[in-house]
C-alpha positions in Angstrom: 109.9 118.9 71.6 111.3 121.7 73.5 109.0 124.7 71.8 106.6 122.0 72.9 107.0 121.6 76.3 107.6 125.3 76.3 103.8 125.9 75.4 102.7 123.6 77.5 104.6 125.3 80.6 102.7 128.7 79.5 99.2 127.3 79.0 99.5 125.6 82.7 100.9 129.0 84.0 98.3 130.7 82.4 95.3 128.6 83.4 96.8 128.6 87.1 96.0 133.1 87.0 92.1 132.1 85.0 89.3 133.0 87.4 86.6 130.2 87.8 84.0 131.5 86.0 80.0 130.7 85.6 78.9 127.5 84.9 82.5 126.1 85.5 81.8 123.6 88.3 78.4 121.3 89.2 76.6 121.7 92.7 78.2 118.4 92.9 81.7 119.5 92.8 81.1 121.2 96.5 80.2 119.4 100.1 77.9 120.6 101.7 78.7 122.5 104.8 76.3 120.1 106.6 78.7 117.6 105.5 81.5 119.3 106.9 79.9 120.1 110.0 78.0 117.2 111.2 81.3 115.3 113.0 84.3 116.9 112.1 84.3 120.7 112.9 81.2 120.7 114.8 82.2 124.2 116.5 83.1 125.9 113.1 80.0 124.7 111.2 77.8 126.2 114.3 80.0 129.6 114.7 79.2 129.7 110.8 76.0 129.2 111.0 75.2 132.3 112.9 77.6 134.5 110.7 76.1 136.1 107.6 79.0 134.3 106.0 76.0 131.5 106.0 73.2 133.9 104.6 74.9 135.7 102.5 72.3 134.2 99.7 69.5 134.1 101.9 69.1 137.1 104.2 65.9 139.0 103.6 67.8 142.0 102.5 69.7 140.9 100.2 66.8 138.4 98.8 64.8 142.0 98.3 67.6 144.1 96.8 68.7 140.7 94.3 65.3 139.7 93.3 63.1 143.3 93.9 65.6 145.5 92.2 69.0 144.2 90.5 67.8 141.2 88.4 64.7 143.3 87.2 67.0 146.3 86.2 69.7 143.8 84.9 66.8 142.5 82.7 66.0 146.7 81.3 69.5 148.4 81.1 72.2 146.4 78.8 74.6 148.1 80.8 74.3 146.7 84.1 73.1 142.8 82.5 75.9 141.1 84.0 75.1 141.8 87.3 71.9 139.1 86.7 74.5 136.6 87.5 77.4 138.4 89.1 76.0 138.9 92.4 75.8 135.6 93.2 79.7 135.3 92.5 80.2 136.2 95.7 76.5 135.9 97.6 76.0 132.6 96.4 79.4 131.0 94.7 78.5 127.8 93.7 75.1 128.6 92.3 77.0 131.0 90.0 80.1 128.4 89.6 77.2 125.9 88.6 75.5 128.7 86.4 72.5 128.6 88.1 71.4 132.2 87.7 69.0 133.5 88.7 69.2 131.0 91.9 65.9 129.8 93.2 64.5 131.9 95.7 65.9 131.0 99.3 62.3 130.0 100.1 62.8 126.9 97.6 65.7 125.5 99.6 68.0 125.0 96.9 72.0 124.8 97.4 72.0 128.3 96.4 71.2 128.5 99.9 75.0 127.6 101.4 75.9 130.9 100.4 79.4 131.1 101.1 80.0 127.7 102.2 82.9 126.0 104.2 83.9 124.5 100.7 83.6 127.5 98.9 86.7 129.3 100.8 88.7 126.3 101.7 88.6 125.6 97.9 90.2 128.9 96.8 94.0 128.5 96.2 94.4 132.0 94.8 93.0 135.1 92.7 93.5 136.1 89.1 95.2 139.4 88.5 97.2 142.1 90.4 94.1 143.3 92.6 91.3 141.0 94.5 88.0 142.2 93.5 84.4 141.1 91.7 85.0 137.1 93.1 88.2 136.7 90.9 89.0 133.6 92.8 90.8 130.6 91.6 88.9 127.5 92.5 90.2 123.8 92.8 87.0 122.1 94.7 88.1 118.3 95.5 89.2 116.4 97.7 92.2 119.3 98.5 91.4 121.5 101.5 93.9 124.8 101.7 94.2 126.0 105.3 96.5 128.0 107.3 98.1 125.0 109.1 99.0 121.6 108.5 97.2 119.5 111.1 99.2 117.2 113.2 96.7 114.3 112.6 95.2 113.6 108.8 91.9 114.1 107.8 90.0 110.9 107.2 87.9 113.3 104.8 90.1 115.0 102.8 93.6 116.4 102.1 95.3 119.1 103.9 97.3 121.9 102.1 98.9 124.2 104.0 98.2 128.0 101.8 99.0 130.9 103.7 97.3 133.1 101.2 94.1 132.0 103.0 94.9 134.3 106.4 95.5 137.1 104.5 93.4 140.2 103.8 94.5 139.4 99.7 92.1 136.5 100.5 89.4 138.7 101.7 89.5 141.2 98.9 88.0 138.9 96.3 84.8 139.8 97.7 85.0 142.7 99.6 86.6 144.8 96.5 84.1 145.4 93.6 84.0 147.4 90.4 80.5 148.1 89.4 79.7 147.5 85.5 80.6 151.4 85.0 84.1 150.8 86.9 83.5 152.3 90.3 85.2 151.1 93.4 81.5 150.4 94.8 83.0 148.3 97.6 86.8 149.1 98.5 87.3 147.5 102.3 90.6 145.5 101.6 91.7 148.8 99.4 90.7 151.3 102.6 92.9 148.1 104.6 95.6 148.2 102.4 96.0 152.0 102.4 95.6 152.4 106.1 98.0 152.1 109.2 96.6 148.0 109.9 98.2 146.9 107.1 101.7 148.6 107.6 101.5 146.8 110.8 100.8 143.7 109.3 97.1 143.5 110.7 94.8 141.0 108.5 91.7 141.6 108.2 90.9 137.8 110.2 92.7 139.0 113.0 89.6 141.0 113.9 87.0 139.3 112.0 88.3 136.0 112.9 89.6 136.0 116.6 91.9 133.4 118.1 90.9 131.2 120.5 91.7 127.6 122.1 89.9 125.0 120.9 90.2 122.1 118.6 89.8 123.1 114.3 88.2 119.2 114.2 86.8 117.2 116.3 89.5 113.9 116.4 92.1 116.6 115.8 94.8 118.5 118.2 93.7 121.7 120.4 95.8 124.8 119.5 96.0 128.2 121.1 95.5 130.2 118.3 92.3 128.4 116.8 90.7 131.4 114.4 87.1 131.0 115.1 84.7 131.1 112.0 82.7 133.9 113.7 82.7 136.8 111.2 81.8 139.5 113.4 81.2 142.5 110.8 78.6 145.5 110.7 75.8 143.1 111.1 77.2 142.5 115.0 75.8 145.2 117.4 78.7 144.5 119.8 81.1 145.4 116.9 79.8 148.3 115.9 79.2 149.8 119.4 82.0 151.9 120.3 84.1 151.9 116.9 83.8 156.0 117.2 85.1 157.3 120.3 83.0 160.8 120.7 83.7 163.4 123.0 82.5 166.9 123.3 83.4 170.6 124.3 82.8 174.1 125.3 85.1 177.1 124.4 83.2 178.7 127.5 81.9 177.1 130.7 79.9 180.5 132.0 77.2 182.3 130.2 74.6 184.8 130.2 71.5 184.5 127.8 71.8 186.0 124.3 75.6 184.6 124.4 77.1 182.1 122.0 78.7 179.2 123.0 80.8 176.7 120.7 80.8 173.2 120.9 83.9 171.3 119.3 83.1 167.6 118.9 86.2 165.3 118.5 85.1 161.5 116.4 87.6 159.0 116.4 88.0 155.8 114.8 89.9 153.5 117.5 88.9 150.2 115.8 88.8 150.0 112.4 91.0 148.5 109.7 89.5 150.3 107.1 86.9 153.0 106.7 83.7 153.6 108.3 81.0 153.1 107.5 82.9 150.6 104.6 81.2 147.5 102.7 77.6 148.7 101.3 78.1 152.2 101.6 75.3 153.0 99.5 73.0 151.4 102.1 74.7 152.2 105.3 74.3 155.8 107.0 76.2 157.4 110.3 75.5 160.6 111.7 76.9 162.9 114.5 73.5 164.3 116.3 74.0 167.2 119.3 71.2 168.5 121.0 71.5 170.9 124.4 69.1 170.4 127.3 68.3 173.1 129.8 67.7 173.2 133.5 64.0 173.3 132.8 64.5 170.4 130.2 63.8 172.1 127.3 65.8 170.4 124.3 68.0 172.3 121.7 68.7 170.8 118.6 72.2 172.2 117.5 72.6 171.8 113.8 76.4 171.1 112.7 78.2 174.4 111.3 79.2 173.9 107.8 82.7 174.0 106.6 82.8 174.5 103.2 84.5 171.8 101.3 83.2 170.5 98.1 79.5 168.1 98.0 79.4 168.8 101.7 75.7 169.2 101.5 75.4 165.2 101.0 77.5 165.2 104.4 74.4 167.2 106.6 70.9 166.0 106.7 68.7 167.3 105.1 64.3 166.7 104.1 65.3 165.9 100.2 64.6 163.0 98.1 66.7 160.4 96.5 67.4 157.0 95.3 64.8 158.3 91.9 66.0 155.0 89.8 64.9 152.6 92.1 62.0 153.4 89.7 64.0 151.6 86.5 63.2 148.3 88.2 60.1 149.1 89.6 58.8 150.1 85.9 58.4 153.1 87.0 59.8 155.9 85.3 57.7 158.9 87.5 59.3 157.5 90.6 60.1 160.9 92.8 62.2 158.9 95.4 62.2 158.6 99.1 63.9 160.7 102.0 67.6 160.7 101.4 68.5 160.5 104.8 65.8 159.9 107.1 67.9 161.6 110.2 67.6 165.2 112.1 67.9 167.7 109.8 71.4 169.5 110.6 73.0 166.5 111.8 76.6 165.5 110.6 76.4 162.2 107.8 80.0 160.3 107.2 79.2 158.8 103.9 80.3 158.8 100.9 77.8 159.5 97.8 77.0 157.1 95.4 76.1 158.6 92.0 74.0 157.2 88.9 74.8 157.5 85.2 72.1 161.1 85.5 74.0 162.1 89.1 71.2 161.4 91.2 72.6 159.7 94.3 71.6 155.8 94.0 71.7 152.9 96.6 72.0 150.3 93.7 75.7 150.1 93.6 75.6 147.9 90.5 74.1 151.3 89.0 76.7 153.4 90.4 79.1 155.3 87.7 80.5 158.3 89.8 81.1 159.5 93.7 80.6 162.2 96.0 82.8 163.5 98.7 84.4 161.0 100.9 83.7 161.7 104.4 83.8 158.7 106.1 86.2 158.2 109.3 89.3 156.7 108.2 91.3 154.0 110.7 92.6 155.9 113.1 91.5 159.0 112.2 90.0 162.2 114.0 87.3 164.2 112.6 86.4 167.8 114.5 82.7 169.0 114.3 81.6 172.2 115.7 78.2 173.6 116.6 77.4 177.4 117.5 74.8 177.2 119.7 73.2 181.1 120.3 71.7 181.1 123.5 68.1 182.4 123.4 67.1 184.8 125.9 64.6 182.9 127.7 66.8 179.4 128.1 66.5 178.9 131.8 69.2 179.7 134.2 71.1 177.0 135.7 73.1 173.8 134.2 72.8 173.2 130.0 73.7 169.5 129.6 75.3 169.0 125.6 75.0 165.2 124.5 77.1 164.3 121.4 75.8 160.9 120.2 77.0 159.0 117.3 74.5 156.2 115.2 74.5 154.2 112.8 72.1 152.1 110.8 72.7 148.9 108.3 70.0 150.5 105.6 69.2 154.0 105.6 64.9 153.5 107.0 63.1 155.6 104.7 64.6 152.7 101.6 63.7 150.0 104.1 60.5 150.8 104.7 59.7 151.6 100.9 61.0 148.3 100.0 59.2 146.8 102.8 62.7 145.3 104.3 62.5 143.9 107.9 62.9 146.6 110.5 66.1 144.8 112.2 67.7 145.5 108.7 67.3 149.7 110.2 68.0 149.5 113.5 69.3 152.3 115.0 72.6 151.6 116.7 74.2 154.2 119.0 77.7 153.2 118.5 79.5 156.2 121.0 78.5 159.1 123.6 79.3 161.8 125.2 78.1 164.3 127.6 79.8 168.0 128.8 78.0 170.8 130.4 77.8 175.0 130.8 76.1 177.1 133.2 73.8 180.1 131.8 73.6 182.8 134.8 71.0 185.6 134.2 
């Protein structure tokens, strides 16, 4: 009896750390998060509907690079097969807990459009392993609701469990970490987190992505202070991104003649950031330094960045080379020469980090992603310095040079949007920082 009870201990223990995996749950297992939304927490279900917490599934990126490139490659190359249903673990979680994979296309208006629905996160009681990554979640859908607090009136709908795990950045990481099929770190924000100065602090990752406020959490319930609105502002939020990089520019001389040199120092820093950035889909996302010099006339200078020497710094300035060649794989085309890498001023600054295929040719497709380039992102709290040498030419006109450092930054780099015929709000150019310092050139 004992040895019995004994193995039953361990097989609950162990089934407690399992993963929910495909086709464990029914679409029925899940409300909807119209259901949740329609007289309870009115203000949450309409915060998440504008989030891209709610179109996560359906956003026409995402639609394009699922359906136009990873399920046709999953369906050529054995060793990328799994991502045919993997990316919906965490784009569309109960489509893949229902093992509905392929989903539908968003246009047939299946549940695989709730993407990651209320029910989906407040379902989660945990992940399997040591690390959160690849949608290793531990799912109980019911009539059990994990949140942060315990209300102070019951639910007519459901059950209350208070699970603190749930305002953590742990919680977080079950999406936001992922190992491609070849074992690369292809998304790493909760690592970048962990191992930066938020984390000693004990920042969470909600604490800017899901800001306090006062207001009620349901509609017959209690109004707190410290309310965490379901907002998600992330790198699709132009008011997020805009001023993440405090930019600011220099001369070593203020008084010149023509034929001189002058050197510009440019100081980037990272004043709001948990983690890296760019971070999340840094195979798509691109951020470059650009510093042009205007004369008193008007005349424009592009000032190329000087180089500094460190190992794959050439993926780090922009330059008129191709790229992304195995986009061709799943467009059955094996003659596919690629499209502009970086689609920027040649000579600008990039802070990326490289993503590599199984032949080293840099690849968006992060399930397709085996090695890495240099890192040069800008870390959380850190300061990178830039210089530019600019040598005056002997006809720049006399008078007042005006330097402008500006920093942007785009969602997908546009030379891949365009090829893949993505909306253009998916390339927007956001200027995220700038700066402006001036010489004078006397003759």
């Amino acid at each position: 009896m004992n040895k019995l009870i004994v193995l039953l201990l361990f097989t609950i223990v162990c089934y407690s750390q399992t993963a929910s995996q495909l086709g464990d749950f029914k679409y029925e297992d899940f409300e909807t998060p119209q259901y949740c939304g329609t007289s309870c927490h009115t203000d949450f279900y309409q915060q998440w509907k504008q989030a891209m917490m709610s179109q996560a599934y359906t956003h026409h990126w995402d639609e394009i690079e699922y359906f136009k490139l990873a399920v046709p490659h999953a369906e050529k190359d054995k060793n990328v097969e799994e991502v045919k249903a993997g990316c919906n673990g965490c784009h569309s979680p109960i489509a893949y807990l229902a093992g509905d994979v392929p989903p539908p296309l968003p246009s047939a208006n299946s549940r695989a459009n709730e993407s990651v629905s209320c029910d989906v996160c407040h379902t989660i009681t945990g992940f399997a392993g040591d690390t959160p990554y690849n949608f290793n979640y531990i799912m109980k859908p019911g009539k059990v609701k994990n949140s942060t607090r315990k209300g102070e009136i019951q639910s007519p709908a459901h059950e209350i469990v208070k699970n603190e795990f749930l305002g953590t950045g742990d919680f977080c990481g079950i999406c936001h970490n992922e190992k491609s099929p070849y074992g690369a770190w292809v998304k790493s924000t909760h690592l970048e987190w962990k191992e930066g100065p938020y984390y000693e602090q004990g920042v969470q990752c909600q604490d800017c992505h899901m800001t306090k406020g006062e207001m009620k959490s349901a509609s017959m319930g209690a109004t707190y202070k410290d309310t965490k609105l379901h907002l998600f502002h992330g790198a699709h939020d132009d008011w997020k991104v805009k001023g993440t990089i405090e930019v600011r520019i220099h001369p070593d001389i203020r008084e010149v003649e023509p034929g001189e040199v002058v050197k510009l120092t440019a100081a980037l820093f990272n004043q709001k950031t948990g983690h890296k950035f760019p971070t999340g889909s840094v195979e798509d996302r691109i951020v470059w330094l650009h510093v042009e010099a205007k004369d008193s006339n008007g005349k424009i200078y592009h000032l190329p960045v000087d180089k500094k020497g460190f190992d794959g710094e050439e993926y780090t300035i922009a330059a008129d080379v191709l790229a992304y060649q195995d986009m061709g794989i799943a467009l059955d085309d094996p003659n596919f020469k690629g499209v502009q890498r970086d689609a920027v001023p040649v000579g600008d600054r990039i802070f990326r980090k490289p993503y590599f295929d199984p032949q080293g040719r840099m690849t968006i497709q992060q399930w397709n992603t085996k090695s890495f380039g240099v890192d040069y992102r800008i870390g959380p709290k850190e300061t990178k310095l830039e210089t530019f040498t600019f040598n005056l030419p002997f006809d720049i006109a006399e008078g007042k040079v005006e330097v402008t450092a500006a920093v942007y930054y785009q969602k997908l780099i546009t030379s891949v949007g365009e090829f893949l015929e993505v909306p253009k709000d998916e390339m927007e150019t956001i200027k995220v920082g700038e700066h402006k310092t001036e010489f004078t050139v006397f003759y």
